[in-house]
Backbone as CSV, one residue per row, in Angstrom:
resi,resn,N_x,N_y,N_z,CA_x,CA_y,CA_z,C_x,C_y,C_z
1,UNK,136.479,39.811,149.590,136.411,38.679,150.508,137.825,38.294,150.938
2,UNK,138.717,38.268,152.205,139.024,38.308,152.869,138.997,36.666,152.334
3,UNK,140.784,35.831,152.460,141.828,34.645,152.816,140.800,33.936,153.384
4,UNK,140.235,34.795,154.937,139.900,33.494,156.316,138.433,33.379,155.584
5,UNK,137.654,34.627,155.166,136.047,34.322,154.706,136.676,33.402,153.082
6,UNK,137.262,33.304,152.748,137.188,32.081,151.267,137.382,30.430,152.104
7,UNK,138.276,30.557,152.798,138.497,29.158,153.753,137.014,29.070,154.214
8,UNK,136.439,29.705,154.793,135.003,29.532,155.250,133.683,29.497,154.520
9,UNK,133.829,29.865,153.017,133.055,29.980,152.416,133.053,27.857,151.851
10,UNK,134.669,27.512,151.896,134.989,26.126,151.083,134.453,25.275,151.902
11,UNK,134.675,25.209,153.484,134.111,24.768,154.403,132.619,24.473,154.604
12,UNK,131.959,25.730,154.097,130.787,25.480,154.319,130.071,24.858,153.018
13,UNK,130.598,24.567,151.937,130.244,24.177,150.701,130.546,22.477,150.877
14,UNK,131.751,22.243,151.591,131.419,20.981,151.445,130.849,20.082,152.619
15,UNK,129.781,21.104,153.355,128.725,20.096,154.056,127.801,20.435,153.489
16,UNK,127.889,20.342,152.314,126.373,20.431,151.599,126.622,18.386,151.146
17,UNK,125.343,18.451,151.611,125.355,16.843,151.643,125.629,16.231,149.975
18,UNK,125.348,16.536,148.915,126.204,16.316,147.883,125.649,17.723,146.525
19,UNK,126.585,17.205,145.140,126.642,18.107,144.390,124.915,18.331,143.962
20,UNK,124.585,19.327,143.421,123.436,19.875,143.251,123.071,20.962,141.767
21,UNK,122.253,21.190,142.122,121.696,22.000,140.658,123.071,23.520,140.849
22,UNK,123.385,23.810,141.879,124.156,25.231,142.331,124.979,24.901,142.720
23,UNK,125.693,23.495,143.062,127.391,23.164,144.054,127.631,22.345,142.579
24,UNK,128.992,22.335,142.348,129.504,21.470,141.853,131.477,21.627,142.785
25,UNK,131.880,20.434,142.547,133.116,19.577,142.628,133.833,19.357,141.713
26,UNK,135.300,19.943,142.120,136.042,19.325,140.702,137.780,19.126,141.354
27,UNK,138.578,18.123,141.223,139.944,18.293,141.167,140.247,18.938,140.337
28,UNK,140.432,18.601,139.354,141.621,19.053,138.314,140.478,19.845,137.173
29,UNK,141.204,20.718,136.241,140.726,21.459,134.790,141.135,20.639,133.895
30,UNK,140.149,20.598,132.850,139.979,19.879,131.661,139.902,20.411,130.861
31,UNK,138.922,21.408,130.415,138.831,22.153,129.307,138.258,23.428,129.391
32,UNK,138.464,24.977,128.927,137.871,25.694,129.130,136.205,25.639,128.843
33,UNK,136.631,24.913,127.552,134.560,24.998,127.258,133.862,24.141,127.984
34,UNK,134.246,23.538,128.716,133.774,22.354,130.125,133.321,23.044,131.207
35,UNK,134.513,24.223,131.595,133.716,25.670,132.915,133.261,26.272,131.980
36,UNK,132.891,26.883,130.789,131.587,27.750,130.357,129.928,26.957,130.594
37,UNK,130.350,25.820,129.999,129.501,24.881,130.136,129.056,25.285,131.609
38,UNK,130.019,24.636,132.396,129.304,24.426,133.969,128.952,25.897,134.474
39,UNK,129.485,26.713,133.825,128.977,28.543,134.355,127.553,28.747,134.059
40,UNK,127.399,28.445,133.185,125.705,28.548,132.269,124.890,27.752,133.230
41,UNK,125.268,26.513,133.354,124.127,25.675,134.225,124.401,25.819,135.139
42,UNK,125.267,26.266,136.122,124.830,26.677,137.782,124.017,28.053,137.771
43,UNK,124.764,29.188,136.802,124.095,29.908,137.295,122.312,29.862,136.425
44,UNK,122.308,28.998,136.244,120.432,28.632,135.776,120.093,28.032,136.926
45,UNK,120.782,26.866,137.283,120.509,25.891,138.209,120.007,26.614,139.143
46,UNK,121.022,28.052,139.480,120.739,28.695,140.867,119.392,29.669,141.062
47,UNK,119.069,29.832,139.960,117.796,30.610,139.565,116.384,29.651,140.069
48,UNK,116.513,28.554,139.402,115.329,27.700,139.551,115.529,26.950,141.120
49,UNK,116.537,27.083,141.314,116.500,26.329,143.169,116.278,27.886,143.931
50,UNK,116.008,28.713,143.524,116.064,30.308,144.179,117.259,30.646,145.229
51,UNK,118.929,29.734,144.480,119.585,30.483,145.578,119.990,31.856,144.838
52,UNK,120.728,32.712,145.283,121.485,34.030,144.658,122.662,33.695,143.642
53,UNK,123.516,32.502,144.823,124.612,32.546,144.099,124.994,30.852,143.771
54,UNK,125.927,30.511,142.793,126.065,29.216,142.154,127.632,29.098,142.879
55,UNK,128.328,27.602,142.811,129.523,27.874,142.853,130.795,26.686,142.361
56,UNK,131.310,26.764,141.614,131.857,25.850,140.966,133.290,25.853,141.382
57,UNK,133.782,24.433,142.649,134.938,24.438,143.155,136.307,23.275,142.536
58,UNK,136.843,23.977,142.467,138.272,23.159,142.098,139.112,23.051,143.171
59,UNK,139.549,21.695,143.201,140.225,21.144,144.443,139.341,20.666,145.559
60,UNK,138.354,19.706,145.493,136.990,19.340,146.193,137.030,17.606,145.471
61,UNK,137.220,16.775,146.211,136.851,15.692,145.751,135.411,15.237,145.328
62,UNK,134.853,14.879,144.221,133.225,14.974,144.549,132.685,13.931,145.162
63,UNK,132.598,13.084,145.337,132.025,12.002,146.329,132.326,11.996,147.554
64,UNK,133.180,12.652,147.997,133.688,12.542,149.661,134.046,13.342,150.221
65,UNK,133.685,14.660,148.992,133.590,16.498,149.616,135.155,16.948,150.274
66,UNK,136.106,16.038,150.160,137.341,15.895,150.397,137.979,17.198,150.102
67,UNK,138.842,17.807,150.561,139.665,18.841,150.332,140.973,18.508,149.810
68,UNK,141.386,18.319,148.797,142.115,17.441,148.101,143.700,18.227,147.281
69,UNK,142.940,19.769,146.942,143.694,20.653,146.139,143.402,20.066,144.815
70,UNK,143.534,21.486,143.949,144.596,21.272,142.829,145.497,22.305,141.965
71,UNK,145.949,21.732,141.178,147.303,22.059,140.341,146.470,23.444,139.455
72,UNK,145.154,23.579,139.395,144.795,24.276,138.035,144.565,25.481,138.920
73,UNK,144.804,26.563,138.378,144.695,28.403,138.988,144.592,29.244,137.696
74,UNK,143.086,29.479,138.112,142.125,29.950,136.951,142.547,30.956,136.909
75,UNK,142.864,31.750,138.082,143.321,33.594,137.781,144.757,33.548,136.376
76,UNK,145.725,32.785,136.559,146.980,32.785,135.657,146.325,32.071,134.205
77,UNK,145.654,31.247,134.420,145.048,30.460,133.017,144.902,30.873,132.128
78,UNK,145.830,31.174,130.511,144.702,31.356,129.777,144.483,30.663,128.176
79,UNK,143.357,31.150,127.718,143.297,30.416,126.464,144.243,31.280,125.362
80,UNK,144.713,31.034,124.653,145.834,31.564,123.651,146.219,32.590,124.295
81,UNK,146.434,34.102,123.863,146.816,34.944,124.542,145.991,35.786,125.498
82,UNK,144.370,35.400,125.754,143.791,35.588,126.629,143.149,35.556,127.674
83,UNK,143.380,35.495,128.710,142.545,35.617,130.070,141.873,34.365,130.331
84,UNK,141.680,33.162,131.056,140.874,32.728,130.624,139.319,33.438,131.690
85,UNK,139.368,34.514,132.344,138.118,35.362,132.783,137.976,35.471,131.943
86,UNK,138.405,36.543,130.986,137.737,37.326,130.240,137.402,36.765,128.713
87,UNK,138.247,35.534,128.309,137.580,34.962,127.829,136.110,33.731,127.786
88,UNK,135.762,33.622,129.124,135.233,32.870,129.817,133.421,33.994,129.276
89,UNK,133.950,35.579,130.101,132.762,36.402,129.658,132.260,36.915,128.818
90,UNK,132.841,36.720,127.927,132.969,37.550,126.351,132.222,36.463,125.846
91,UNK,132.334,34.957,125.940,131.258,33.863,125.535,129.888,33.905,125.970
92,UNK,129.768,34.321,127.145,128.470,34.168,127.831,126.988,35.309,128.028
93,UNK,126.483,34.464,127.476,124.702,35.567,127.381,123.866,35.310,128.514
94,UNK,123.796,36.363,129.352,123.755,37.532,129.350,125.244,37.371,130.126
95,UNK,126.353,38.453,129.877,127.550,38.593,130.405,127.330,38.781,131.903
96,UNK,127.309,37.528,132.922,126.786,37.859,134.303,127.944,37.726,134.458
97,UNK,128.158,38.546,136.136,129.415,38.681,136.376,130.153,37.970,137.782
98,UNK,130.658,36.799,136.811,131.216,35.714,137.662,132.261,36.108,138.548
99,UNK,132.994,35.448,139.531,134.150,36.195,140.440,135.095,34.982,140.635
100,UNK,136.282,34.625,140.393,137.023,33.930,140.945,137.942,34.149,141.998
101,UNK,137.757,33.254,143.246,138.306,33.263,144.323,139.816,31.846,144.081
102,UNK,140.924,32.544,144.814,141.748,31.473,144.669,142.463,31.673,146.163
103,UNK,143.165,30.690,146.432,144.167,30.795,147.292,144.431,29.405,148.279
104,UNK,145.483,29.506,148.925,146.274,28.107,149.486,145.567,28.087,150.394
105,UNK,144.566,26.791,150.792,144.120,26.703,151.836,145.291,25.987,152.970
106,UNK,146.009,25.089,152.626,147.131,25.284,153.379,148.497,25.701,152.279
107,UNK,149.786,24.918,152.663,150.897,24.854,151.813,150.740,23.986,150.707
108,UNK,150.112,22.968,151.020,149.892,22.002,150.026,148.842,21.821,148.905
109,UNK,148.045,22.591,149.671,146.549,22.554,148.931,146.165,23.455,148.485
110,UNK,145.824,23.936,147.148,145.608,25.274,146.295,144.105,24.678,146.079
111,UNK,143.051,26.173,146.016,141.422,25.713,145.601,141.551,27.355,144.767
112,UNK,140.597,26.712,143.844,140.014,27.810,143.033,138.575,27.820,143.106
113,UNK,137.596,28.937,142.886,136.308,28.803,143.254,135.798,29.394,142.435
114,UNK,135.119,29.730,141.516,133.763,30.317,140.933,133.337,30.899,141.572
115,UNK,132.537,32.195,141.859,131.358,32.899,142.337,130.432,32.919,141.369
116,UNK,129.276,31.710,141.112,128.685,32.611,139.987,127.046,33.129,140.141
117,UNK,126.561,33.906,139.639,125.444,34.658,140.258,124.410,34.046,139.942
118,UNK,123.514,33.565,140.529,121.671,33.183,140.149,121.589,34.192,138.576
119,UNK,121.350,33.520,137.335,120.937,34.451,136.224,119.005,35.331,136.570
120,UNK,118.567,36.312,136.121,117.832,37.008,136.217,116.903,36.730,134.696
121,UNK,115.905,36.504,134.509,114.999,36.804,133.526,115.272,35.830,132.323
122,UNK,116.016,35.831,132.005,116.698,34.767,130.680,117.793,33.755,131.346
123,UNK,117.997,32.451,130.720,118.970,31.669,130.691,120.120,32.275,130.211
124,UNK,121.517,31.922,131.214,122.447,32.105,130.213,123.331,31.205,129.725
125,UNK,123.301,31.553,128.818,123.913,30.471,127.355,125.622,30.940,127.772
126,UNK,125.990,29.700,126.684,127.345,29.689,126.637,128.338,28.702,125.473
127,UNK,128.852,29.573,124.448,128.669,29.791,122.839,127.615,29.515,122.475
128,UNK,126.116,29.974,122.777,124.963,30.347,122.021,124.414,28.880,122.507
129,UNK,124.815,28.080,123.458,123.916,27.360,123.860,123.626,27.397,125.799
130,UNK,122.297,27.034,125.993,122.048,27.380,127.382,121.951,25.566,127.929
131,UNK,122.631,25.205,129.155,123.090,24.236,129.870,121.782,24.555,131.262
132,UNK,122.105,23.339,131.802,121.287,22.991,133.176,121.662,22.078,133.999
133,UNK,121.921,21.727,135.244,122.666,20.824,136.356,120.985,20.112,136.837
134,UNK,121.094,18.660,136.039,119.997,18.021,136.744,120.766,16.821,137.694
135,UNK,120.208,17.003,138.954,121.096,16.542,139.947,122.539,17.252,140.029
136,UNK,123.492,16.017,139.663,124.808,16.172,139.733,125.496,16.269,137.916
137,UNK,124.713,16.021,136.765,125.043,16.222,135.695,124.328,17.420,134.903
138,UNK,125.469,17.940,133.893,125.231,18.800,133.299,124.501,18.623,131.800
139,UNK,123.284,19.241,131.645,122.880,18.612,130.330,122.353,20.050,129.452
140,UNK,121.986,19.867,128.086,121.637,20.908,127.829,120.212,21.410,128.044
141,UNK,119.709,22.657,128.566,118.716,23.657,129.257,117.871,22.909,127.809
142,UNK,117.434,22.918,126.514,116.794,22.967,125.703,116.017,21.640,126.007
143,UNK,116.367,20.256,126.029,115.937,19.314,126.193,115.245,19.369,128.068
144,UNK,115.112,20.511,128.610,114.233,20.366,129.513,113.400,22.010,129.346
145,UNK,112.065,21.963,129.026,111.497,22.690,128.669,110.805,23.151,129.868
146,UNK,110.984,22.673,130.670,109.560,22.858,132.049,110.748,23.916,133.255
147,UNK,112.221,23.409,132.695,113.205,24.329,133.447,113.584,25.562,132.834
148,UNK,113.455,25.910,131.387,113.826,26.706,130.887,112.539,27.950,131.247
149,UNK,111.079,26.896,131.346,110.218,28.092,131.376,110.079,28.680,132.744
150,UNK,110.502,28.365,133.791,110.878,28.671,135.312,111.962,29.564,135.243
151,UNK,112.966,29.836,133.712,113.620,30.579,134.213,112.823,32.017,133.730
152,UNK,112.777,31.873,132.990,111.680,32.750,131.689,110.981,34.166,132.530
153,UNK,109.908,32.917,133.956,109.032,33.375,134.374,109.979,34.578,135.562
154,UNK,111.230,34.120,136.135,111.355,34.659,137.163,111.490,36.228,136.655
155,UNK,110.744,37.137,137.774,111.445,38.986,137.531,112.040,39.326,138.201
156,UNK,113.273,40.053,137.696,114.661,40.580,138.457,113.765,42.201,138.503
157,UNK,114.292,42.607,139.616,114.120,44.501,139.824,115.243,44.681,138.923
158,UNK,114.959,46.435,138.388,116.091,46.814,137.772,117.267,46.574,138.493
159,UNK,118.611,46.754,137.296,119.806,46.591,137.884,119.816,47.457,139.171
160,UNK,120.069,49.018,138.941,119.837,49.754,140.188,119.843,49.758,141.799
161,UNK,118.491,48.562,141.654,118.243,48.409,142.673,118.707,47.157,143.418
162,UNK,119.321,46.664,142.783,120.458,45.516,143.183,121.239,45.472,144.358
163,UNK,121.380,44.917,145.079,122.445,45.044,146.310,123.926,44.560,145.482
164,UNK,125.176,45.461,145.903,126.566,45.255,145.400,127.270,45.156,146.452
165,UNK,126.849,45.100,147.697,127.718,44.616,149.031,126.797,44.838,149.996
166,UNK,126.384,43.907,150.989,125.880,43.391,151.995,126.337,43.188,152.769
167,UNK,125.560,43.449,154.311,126.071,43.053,156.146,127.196,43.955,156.367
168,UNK,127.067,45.886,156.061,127.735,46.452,156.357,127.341,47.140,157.732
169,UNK,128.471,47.963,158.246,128.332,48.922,159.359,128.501,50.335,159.060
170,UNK,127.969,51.017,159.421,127.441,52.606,159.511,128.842,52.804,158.847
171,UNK,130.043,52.932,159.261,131.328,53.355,158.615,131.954,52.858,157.238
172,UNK,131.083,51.811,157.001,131.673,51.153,155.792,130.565,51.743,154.520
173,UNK,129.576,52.484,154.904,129.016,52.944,153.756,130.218,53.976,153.226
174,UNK,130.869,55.373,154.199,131.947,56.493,153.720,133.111,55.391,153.022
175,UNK,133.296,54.181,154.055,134.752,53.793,153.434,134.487,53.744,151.917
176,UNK,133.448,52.878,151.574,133.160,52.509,150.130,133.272,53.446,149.456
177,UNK,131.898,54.526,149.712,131.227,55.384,148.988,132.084,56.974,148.646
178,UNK,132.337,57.487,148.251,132.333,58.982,148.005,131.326,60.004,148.347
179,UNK,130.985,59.983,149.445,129.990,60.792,149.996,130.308,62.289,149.402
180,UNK,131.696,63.099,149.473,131.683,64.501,149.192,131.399,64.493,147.916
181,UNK,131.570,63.315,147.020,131.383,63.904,145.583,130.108,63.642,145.464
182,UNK,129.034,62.997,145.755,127.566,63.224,145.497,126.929,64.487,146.093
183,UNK,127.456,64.773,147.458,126.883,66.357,147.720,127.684,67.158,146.959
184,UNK,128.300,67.112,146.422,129.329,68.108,145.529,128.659,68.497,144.133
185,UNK,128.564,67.155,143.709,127.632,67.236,142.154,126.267,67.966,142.134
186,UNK,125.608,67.813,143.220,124.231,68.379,143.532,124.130,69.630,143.985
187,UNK,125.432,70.474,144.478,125.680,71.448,144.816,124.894,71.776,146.673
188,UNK,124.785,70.691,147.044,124.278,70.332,148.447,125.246,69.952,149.392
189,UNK,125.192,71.064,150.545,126.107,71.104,151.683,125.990,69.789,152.673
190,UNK,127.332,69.646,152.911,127.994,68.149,153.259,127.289,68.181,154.827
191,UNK,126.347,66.963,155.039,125.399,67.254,156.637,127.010,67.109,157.374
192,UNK,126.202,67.838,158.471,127.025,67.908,159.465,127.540,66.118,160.326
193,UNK,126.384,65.383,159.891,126.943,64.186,161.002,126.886,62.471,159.712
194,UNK,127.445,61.871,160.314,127.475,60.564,159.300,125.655,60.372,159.234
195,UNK,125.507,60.211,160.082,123.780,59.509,160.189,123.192,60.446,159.529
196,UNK,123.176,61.433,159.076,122.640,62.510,158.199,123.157,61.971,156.960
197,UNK,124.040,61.751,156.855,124.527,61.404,155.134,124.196,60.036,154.558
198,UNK,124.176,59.243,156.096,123.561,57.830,155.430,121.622,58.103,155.345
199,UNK,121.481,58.414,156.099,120.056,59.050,155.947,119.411,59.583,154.597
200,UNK,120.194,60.633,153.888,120.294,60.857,152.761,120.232,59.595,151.547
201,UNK,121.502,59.026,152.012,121.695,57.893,150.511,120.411,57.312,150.769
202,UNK,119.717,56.640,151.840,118.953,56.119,152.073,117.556,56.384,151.526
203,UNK,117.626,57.641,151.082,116.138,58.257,150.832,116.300,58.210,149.440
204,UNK,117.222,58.208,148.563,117.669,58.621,147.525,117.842,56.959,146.976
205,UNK,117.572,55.865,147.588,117.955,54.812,147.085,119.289,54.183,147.176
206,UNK,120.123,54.487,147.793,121.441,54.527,147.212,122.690,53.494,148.692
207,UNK,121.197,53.545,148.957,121.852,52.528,150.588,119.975,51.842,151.036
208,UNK,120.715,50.736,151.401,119.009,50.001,152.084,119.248,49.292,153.193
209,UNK,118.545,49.653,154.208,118.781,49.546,155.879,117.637,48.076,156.222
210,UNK,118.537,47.196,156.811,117.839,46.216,156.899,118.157,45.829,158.522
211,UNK,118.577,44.722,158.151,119.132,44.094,159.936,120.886,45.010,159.920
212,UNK,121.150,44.885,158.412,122.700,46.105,158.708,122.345,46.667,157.319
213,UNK,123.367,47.635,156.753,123.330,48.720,155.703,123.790,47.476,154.370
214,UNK,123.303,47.932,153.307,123.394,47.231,152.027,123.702,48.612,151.117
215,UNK,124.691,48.509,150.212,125.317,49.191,149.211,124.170,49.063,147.618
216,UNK,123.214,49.326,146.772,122.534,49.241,145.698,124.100,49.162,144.791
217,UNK,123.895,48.847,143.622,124.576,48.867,142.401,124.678,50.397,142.072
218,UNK,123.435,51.125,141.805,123.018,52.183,141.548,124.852,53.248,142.186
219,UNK,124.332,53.204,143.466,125.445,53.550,144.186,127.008,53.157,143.777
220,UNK,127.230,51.985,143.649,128.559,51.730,143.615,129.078,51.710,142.074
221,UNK,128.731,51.917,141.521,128.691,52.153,140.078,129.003,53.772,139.930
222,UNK,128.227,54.203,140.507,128.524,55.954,140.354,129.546,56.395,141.406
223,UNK,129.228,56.241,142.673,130.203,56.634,143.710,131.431,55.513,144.318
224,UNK,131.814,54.567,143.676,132.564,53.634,144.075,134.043,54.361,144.346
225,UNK,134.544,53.888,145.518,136.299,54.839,145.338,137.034,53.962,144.447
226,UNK,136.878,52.674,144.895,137.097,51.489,144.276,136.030,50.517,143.789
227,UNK,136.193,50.379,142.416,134.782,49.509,141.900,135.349,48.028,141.868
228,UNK,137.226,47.984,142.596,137.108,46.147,142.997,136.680,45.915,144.362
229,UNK,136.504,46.726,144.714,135.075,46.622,145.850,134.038,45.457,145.867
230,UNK,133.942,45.757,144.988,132.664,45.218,144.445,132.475,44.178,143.378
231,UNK,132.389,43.360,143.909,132.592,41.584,143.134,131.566,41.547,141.951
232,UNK,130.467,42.481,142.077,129.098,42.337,141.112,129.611,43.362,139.851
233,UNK,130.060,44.496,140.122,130.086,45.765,138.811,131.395,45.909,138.783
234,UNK,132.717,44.588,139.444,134.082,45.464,139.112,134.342,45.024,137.463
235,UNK,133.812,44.070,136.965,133.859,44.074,135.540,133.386,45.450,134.810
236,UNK,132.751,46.189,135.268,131.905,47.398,134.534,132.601,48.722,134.469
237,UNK,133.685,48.835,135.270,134.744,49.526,134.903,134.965,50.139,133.307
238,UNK,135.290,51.663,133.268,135.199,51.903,132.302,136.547,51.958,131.583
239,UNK,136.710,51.430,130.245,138.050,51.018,129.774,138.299,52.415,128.562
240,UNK,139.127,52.865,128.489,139.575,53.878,127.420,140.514,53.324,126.453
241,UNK,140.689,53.415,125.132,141.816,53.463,124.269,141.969,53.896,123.518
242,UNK,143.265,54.385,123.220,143.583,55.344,122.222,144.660,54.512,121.212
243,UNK,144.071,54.647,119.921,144.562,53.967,118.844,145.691,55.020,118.045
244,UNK,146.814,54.027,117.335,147.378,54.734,116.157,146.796,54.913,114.932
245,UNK,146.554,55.925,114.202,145.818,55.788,113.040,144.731,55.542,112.979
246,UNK,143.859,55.262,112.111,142.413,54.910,111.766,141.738,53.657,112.298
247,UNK,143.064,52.429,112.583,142.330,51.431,112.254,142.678,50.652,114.313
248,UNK,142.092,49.926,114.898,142.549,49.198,116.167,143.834,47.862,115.974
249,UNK,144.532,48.408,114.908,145.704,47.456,114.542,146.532,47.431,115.926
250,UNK,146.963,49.101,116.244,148.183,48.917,117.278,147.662,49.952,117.862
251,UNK,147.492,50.147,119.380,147.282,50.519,120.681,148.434,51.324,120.989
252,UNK,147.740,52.684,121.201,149.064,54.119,121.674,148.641,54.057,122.851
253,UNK,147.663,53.953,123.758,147.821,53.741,125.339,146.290,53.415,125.850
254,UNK,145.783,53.061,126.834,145.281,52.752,127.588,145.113,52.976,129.004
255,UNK,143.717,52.838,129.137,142.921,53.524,130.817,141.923,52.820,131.008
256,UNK,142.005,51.831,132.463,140.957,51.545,133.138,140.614,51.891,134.272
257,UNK,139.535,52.905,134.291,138.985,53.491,135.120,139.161,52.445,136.309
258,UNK,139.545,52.681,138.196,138.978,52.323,138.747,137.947,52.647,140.012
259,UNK,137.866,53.950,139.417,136.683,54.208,140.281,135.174,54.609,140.055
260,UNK,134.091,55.322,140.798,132.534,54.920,139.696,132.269,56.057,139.014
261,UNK,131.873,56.019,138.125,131.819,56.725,137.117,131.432,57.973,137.352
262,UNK,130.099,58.687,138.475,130.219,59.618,138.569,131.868,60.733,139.301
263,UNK,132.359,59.649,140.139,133.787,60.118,141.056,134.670,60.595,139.889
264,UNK,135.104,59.301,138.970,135.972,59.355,138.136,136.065,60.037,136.746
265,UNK,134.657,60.719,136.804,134.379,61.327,134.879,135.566,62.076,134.878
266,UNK,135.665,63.137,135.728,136.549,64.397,135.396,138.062,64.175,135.287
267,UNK,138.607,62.914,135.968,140.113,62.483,135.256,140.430,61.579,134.590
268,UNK,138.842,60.596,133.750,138.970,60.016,132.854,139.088,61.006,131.498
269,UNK,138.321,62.361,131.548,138.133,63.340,130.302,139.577,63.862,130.230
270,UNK,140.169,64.359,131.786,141.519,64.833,131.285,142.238,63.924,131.246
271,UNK,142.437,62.775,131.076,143.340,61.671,130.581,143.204,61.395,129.174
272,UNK,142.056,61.906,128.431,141.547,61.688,127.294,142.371,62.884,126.257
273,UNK,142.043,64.050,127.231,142.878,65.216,126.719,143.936,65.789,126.774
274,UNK,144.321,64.798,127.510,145.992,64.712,127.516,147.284,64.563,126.678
């Protein structure tokens, strides 16, 4: 997502006439276990209001939807010596995969944003407890039983079949995708024209043609050039390490894959055997 689409995404969040089970408002950071908290109950919140996505903004006045800034920038943040992302996901059941957007909406004004996803099938908790946004407050999911079983009931399609990027054009399936290495693996000659190859993914699952082309997970997971592409599976990246000795005391080097796993097997193995 693109500087001008995050300015437009903040814009359009705060004419939402006020905070909700899926919007929340915030100036300033308080505590990390305060955004796990609020991660768990939007993305429930967003399940039972049936949107996709939740979104939890910093630098948003909440009563007057004000664009206000602030001082806190979640990407640099962290808790002791870690991350506060990745410590943020390592707490949370089922590990959905949140996205933080940051940047100066002008000189003066810094916003940080949450992306967080509608949860699928189960609540997700956060340190082993599951939260809920009734109205504008956050309370815990357990003491409302009639919301927890709405989440229970909803069915997600397999991962697979997931959309991992949406409202593309005919050219942005090759930009993404690795087209030669899926006819390559299959030992199937490369069609002669694009519309033949999107045609293909298409039959195969691996693209879904609507009002424009949609990318599956399925796809970008295996053929990704780049899996930060992709705001849904770039956490899923595959991580390598190679230890001294027996024990994970001290770290001789490290590899994070960034591309999809079918593209990238063959110079993750010789990096292994290196």
């Amino acid at each position: 997502m693109t500087k001008n689409n995050q300015k437009d995404l903040l814009i359009e969040l705060t004419k939402q006439p006020a905070e909700s089970e899926w919007v929340e408002f915030k100036l300033n950071f308080h505590s990390t276990e305060e955004i796990g908290q609020r991660i768990s109950a939007l993305s429930n919140g967003a399940c039972i209001r049936n949107q996709s996505t939740a979104y939890l903004v910093f630098g948003v006045e909440d009563n007057t939807h004000s664009i206000k800034g602030t001082t806190f920038r979640a990407k640099q943040y962290k808790k002791g010596n870690e991350n506060l992302e990745h410590w943020l996901s390592t707490r949370l059941n089922p590990r959905i995969d949140f996205t933080i957007y940051e940047f100066d909406y002008d000189e003066n004004r810094h916003i940080s944003i949450f992306k967080i996803p509608a949860t699928k099938n189960q609540p997700v908790e956060f340190l082993h407890q599951a939260y809920i946004r009734v109205g504008s407050v956050t309370r815990k999911l357990n003491d409302f039983p009639e919301k927890q079983a709405k989440i229970w009931k909803k069915n997600a399609g397999p991962f697979e079949t997931e959309i991992a990027k949406d409202n593309l054009y005919t050219a942005d399936i090759t930009k993404y995708l690795s087209a030669e290495t899926y006819f390559d693996l299959l030992n199937l000659p490369y069609p002669s024209t694009q519309k033949a190859v999107i045609d293909k993914f298409i039959n195969e699952g691996l693209v879904v043609k609507k009002s424009a082309y949609a990318i599956t997970k399925l796809a970008a997971i295996l053929f990704a050039k780049n899996l930060k592409d992709f705001d849904t599976i770039a956490r899923k990246s595959v991580r390598v390490i190679v230890y001294k000795g027996k024990n994970k005391v001290e770290t001789k080097r490290e590899q994070i894959g960034s591309k999809g796993y079918a593209l990238g097997f063959t110079g993750l193995v010789d990096w292994i055997a290196g």
